[in-house]
C-alpha positions in Angstrom: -14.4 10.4 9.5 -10.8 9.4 10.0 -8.8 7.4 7.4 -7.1 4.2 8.4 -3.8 5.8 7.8 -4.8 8.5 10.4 -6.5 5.8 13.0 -3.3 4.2 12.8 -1.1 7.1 14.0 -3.4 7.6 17.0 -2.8 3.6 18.3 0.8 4.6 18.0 0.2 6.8 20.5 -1.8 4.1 22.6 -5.6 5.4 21.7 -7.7 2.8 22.2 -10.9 4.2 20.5 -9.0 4.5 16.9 -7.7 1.0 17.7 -11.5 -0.3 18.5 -12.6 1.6 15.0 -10.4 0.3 13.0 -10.9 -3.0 14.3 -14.5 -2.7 13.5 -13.9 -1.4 10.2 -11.3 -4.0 9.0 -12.2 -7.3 10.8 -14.3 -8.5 8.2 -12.5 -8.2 5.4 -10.0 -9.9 7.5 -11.8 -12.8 8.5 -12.7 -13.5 5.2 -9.7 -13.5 4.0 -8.5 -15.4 6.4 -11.2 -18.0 6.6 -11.2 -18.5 2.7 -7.7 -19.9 3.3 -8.0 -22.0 5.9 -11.7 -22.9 5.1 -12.2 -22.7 9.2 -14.5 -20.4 11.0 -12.9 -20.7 14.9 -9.4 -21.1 13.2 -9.6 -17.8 10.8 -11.1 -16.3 14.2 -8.5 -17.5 16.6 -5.6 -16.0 13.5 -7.7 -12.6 13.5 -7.4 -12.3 16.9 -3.9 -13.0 17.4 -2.8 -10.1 14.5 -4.7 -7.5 16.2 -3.3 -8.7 19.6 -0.1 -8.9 17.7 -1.0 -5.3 16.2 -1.5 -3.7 19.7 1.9 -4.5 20.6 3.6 -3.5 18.5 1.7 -0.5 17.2 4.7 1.8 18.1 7.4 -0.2 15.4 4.3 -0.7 12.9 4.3 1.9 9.9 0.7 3.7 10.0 0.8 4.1 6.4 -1.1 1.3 4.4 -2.4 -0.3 7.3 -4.7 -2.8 5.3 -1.9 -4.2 3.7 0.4 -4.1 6.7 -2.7 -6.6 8.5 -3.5 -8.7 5.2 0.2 -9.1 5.2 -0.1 -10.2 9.1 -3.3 -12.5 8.5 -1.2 -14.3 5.4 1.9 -15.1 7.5 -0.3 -16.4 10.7 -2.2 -18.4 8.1 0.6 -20.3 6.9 2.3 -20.6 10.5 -0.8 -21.9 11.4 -1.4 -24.4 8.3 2.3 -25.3 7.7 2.2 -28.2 9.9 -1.6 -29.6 9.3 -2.7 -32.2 6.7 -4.4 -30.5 4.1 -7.2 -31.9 2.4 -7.7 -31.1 -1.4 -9.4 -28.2 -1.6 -6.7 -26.6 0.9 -4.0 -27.9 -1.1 -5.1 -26.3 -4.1 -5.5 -22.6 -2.8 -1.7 -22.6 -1.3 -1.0 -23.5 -4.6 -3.2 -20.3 -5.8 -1.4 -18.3 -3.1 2.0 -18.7 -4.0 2.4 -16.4 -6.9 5.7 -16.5 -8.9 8.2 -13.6 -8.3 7.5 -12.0 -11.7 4.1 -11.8 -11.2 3.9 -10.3 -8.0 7.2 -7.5 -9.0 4.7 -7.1 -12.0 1.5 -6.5 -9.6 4.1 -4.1 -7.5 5.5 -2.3 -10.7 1.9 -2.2 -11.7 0.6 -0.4 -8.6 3.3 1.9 -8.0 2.7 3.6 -11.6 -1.1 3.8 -10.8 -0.2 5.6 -7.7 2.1 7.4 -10.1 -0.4 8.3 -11.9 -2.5 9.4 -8.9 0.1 12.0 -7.7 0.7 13.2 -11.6 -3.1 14.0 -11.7 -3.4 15.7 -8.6 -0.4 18.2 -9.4 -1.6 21.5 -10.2 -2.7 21.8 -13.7 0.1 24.1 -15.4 2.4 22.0 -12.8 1.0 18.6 -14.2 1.1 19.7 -18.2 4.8 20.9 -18.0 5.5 17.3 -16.3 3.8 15.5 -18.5 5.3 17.8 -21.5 8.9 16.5 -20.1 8.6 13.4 -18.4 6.1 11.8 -21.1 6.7 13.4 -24.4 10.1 14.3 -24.0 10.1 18.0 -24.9 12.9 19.8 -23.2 12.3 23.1 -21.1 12.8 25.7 -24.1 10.2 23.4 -26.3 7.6 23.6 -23.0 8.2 27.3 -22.7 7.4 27.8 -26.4 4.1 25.3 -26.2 2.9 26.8 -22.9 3.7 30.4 -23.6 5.6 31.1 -20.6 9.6 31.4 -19.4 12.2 28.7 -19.7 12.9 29.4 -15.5 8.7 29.0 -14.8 8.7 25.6 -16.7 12.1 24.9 -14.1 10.2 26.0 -11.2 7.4 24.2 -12.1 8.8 21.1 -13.0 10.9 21.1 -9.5 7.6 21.5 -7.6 6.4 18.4 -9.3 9.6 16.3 -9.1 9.7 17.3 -5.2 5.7 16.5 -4.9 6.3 13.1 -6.5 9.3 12.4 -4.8 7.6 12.9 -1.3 4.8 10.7 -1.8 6.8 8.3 -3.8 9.0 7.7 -1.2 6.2 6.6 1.0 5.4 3.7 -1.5 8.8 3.0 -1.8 9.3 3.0 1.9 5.8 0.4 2.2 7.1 -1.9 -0.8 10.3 -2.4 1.4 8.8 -2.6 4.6 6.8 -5.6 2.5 9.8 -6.7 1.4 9.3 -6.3 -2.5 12.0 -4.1 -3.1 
């Protein structure tokens, strides 16, 4: 089964299947969403429908990486385009003021999920790779110290910890590249 990163790169190249599967997999969760703001079933419909419209056009400019947040992202700013100009009753009212989240908090929720990821990369180095990192990065030993504690060279723990830095970097740099396509950075 394909991931949604992977369906994603096959609509940029106009496959209408992946775009049909990921539409089955993720309207749902975009509905409800979508419908728990605007407490409307035809008018979270009709702002479903126009992102994945939306989506199909410009699936060539759109990133295929973290497409879930790339669509929720979508589904908010149709929401509020579509609400901006309505009365609001109460209840309405009271989850836009739920929605809008303070700068801090959110930069917190990004710092927050970029060092879990962090963390995800760090645990699926190799393990030698991953203990001489950790040995550096988190305990501050320098390379002669994590040569001594690991029994091996001074120029191993360098090659090792270059494999991880250029690992983390690579993958990093995908986050980094998503949190300022979102606009966080």
């Amino acid at each position: 089964m394909l991931s949604n990163s992977e369906l994603a790169k096959r609509i940029t190249n106009n496959d209408e299947i992946a775009y049909s599967t990921l539409y089955s997999r993720l309207w749902e969760q975009l509905y409800i969403f979508a419908k728990s703001i605007v407490m409307d079933e035809a008018e979270a419909k009709d702002v479903i429908q126009e992102v994945w419209l939306d989506y199909w056009r410009r699936r060539k400019e759109v990133s295929p990486n973290n497409i879930e947040a790339y669509l929720h992202q979508a589904v908010r700013y149709k929401v509020y385009n579509s609400i901006r100009d309505k009365k609001f009753n109460q209840v309405q009212l009271e989850v836009c003021r739920e929605l809008t989240i303070d700068s801090v908090t959110e930069l917190d929720h990004d710092f927050d999920e970029t060092n879990l990821r962090l963390r995800h990369y760090i645990n699926n180095l190799p393990t030698k790779c991953r203990e001489i990192f950790t040995l550096s990065r988190y305990e501050g030993l320098d390379n002669e110290e994590i040569a001594q504690k690991v029994g091996t060279s001074k120029r191993t723990v360098e090659n090792q910890l270059s494999i991880a830095l250029k690992s983390l970097r690579t993958h990093m740099e995908k986050v980094i590249s998503f949190l300022l396509f979102l606009g966080c950075l």
